[in-house]
LUMFI-169169 format. One record per atom (N, C-alpha, C, CB): residue in three letters; x, y, z. Coordinates in pm, whole numbers, padded with zeros to 5 digits, always signed. Atoms other than C-alpha are relative to their C-alpha. Glycine has a CB too. Layout:
N
ALAXYZ;...
END
This chain:
122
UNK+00084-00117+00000;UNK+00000+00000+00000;UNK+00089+00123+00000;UNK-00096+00000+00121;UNK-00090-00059+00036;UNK+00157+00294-00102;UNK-00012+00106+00084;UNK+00007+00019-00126;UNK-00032-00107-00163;UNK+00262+00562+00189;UNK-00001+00110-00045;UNK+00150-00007+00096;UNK+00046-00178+00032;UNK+00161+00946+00181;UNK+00161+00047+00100;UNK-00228+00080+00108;UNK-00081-00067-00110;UNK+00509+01122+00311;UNK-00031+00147-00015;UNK+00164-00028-00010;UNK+00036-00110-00033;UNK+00420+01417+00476;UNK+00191+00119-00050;UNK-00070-00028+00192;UNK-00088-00033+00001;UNK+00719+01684+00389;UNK+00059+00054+00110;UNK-00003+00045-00076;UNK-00045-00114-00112;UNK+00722+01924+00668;UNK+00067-00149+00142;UNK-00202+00139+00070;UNK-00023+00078-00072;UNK+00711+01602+00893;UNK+00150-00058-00001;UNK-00093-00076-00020;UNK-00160+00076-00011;UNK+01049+01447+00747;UNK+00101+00099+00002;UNK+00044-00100-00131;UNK-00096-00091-00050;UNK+01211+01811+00795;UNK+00030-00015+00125;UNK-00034+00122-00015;UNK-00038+00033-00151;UNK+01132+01774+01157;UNK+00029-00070+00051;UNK-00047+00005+00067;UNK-00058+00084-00024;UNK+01257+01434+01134;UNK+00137+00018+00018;UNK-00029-00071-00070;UNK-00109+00032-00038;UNK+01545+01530+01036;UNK+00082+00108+00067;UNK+00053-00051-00099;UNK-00063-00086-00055;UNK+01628+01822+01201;UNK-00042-00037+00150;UNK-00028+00138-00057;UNK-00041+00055-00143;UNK+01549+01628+01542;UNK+00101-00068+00011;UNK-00084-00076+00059;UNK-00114+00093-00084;UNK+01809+01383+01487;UNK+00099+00118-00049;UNK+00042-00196-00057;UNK-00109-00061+00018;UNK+02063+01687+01376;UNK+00024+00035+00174;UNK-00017+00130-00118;UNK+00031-00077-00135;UNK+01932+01812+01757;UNK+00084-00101+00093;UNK-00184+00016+00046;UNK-00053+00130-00039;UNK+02037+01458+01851;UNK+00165+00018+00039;UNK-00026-00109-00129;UNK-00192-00070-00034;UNK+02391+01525+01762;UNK+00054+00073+00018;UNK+00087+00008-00050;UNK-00009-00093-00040;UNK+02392+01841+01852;UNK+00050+00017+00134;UNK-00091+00038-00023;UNK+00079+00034-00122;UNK+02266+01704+02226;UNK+00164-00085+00054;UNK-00182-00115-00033;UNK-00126+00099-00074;UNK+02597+01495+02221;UNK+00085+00067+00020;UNK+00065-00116-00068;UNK-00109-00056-00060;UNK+02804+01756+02222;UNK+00064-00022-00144;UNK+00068-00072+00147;UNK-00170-00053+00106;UNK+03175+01846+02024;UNK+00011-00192+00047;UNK+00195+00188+00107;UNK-00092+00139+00007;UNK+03306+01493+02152;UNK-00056-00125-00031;UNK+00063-00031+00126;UNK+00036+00088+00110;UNK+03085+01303+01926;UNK+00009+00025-00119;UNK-00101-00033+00002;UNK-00037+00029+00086;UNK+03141+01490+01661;UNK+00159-00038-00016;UNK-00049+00080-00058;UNK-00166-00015+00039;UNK+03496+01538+01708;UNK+00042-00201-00005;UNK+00117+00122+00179;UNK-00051+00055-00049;UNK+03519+01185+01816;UNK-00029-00090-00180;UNK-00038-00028+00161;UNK+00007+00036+00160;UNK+03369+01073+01445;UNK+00099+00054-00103;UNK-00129+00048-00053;UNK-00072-00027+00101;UNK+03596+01330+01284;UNK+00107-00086+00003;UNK+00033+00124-00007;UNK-00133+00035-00039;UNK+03907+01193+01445;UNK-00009-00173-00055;UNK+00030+00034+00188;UNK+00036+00147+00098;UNK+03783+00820+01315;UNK+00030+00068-00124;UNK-00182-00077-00001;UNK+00017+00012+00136;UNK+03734+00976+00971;UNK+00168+00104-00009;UNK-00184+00071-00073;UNK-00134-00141+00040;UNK+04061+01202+01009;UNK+00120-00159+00018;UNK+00033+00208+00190;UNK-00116+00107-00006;UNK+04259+00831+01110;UNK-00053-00115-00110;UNK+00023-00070+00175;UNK+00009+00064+00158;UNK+04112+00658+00844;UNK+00065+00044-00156;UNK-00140+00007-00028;UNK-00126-00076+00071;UNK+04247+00908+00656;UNK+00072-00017-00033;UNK+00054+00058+00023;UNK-00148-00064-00021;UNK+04573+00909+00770;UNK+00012-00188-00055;UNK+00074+00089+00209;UNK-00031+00129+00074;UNK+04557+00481+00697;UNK+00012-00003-00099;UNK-00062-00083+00002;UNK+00009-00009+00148;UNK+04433+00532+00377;UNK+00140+00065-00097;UNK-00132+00095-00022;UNK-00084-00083+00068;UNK+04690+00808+00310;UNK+00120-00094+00009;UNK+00015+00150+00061;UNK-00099+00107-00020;UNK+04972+00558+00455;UNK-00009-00102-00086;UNK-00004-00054+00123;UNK+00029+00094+00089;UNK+04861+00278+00221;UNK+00043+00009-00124;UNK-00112-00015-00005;UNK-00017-00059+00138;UNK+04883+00500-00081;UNK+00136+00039-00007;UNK-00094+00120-00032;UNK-00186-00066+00003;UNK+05226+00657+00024;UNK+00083-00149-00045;UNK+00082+00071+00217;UNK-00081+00151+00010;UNK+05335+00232+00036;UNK-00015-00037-00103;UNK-00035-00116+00080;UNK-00031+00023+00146;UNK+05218+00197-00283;UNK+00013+00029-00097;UNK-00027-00035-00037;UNK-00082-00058+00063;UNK+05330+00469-00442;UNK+00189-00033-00025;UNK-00035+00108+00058;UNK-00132-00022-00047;UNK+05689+00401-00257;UNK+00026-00157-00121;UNK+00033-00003+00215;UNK-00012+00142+00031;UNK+05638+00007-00355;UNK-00020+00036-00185;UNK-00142-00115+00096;UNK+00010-00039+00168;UNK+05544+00134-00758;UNK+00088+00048-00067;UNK-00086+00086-00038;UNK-00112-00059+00041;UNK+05810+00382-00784;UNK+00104-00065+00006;UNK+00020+00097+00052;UNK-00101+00121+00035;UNK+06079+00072-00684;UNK-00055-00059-00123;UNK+00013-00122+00121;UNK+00062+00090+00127;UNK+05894-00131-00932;UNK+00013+00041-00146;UNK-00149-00011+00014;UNK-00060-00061+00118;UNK+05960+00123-01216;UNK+00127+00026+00018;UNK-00059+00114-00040;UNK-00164-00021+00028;UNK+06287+00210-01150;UNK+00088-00146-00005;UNK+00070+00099+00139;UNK-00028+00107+00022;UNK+06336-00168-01114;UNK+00019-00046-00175;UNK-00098-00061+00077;UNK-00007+00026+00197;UNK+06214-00237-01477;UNK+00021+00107-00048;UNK-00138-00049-00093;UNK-00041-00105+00059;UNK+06364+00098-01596;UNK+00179-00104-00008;UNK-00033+00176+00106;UNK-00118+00048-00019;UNK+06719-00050-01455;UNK+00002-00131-00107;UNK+00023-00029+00159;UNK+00002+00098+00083;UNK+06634-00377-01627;UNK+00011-00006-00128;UNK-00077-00045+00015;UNK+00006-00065+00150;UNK+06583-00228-01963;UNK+00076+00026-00056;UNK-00047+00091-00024;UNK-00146-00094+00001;UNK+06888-00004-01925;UNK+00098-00134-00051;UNK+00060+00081+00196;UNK-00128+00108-00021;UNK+07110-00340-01841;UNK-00025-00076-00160;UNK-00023-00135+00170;UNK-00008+00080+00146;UNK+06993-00494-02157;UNK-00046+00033-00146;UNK-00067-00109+00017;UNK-00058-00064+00141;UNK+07012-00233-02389;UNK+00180+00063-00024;UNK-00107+00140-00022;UNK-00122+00031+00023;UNK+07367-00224-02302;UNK+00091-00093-00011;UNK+00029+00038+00043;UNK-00049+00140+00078;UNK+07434-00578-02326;UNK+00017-00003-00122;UNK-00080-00106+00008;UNK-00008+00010+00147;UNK+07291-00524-02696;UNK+00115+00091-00013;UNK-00135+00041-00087;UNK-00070-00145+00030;UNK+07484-00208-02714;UNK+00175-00084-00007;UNK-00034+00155+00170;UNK-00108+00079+00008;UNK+07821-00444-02616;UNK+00019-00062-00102;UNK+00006-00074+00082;UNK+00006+00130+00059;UNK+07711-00740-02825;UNK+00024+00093-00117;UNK-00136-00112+00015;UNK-00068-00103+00146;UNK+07709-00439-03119;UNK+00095-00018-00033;UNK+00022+00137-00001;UNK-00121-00044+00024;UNK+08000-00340-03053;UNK+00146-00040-00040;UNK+00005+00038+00074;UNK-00089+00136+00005;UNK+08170-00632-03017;UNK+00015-00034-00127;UNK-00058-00125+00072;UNK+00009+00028+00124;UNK+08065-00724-03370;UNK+00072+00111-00100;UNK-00141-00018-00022;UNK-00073-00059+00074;UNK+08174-00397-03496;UNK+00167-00002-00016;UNK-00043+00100+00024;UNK-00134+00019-00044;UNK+08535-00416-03316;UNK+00035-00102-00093;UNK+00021-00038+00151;UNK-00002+00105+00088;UNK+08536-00757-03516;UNK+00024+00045-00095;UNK-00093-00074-00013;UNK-00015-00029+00147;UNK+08479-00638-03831;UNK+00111+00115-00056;UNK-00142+00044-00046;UNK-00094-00116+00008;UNK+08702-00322-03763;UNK+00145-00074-00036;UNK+00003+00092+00152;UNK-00126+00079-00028;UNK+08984-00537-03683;UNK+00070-00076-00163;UNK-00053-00134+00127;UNK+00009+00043+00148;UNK+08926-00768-03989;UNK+00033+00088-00085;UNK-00120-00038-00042;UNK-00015-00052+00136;UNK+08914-00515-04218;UNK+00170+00098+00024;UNK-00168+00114-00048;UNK-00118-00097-00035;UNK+09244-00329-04073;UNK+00123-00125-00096;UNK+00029+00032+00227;UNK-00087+00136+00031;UNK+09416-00695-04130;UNK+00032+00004-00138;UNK-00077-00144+00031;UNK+00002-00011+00163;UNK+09310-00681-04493;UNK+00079+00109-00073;UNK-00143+00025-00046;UNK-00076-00112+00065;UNK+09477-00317-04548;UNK+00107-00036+00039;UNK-00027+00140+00028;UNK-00188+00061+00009;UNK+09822-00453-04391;UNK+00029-00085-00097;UNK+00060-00095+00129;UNK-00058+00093+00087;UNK+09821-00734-04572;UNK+00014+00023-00147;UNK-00066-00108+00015;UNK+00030-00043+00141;UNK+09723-00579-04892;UNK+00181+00098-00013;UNK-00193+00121-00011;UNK-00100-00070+00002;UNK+09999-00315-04794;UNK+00108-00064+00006;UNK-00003+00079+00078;UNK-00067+00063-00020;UNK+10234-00546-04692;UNK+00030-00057-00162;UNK-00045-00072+00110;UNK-00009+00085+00183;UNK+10195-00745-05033;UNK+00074+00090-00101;UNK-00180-00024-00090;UNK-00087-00096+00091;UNK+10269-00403-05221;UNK+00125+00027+00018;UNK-00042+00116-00004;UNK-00178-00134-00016;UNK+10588-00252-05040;UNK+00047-00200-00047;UNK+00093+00132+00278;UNK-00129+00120+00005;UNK+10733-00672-05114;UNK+00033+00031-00163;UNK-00059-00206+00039;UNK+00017-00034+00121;UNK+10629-00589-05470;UNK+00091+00169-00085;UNK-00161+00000+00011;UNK-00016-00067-00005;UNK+10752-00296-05482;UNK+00201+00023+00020;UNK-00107+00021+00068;UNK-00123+00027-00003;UNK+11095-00411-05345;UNK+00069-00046-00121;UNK+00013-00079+00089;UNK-00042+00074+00130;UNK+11102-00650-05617;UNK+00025+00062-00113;UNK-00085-00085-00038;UNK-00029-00063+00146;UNK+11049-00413-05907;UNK+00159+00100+00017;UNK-00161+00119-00050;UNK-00067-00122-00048;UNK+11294-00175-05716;UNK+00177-00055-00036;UNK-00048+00036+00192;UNK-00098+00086-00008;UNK+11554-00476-05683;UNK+00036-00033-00164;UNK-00046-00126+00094;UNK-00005-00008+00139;UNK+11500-00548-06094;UNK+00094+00145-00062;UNK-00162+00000-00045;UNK-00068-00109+00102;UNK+11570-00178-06183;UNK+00116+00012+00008;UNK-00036+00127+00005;UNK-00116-00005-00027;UNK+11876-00170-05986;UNK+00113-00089-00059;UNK-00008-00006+00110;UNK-00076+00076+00069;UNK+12003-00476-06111;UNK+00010+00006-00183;UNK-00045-00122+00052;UNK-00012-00104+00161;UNK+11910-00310-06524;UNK+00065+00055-00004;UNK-00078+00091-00053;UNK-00056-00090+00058;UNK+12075-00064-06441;UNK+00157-00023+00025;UNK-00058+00124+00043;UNK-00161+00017-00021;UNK+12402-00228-06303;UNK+00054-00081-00152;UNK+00037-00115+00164;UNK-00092+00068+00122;UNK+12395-00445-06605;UNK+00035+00118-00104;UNK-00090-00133-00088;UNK-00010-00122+00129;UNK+12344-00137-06837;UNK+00129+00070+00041;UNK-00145+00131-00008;UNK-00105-00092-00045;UNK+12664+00031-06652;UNK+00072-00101-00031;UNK+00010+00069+00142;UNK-00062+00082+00033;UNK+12824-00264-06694;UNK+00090+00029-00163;UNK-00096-00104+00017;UNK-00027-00023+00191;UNK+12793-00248-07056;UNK+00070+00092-00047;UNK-00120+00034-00088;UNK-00051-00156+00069;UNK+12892+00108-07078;UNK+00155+00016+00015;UNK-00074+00148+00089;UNK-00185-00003-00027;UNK+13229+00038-06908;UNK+00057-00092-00018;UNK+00061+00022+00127;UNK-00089+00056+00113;UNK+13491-00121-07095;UNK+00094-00071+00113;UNK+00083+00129-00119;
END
């Protein structure tokens, strides 16, 4: 059956029970704030721990990241050093090959030209 609420009636409802807590005094409310002011302060503590506990956790996998983009960064390098090396080998040896070549033709002319002096002197 469906209920008629009077309005004025549930004002004075509820402004008796405000009278209520009124009636108790400061050290009910205070004594509710101080609940809702240390709930608070839990809540706020909770959040600081898992902020503190999140911010390790990224700088954790930040560090992790770091370490093994300088592994690759090594393993690069390593490969380049390799190939540096190699290819240095190849210009000695190449060089090397010329100055023997080089002797040789040098060793030829000298010996042309001793025979050609040869010739010239009697």
């Amino acid at each position: 059956m469906p209920t008629i609420i009077n309005k004025t009636d549930t004002r004075k409802t509820v402004r008796d029970a405000s009278d209520d807590g009124a009636k108790v005094g400061t050290n009910g409310s205070a004594a509710s704030r101080k609940t809702a002011h240390d709930a608070s302060e839990a809540r706020s503590g909770t959040v600081r721990k898992d902020t503190v506990a999140s911010s390790r956790a990224v700088t954790r996998k930040n560090a992790e990241v770091a370490e093994q983009s300088l592994q690759k960064a090594a393993v690069d390098l390593h490969g380049t050093t390799a190939c540096s090396v190699e290819a240095i080998t190849d210009v000695v040896d190449a060089t090397h090959e010329m100055s023997e070549q080089a002797d040789e033709q040098l060793a030829q002319m000298l010996a042309l030209r001793d025979k050609a002096w040869r010739i010239q002197v009697p």
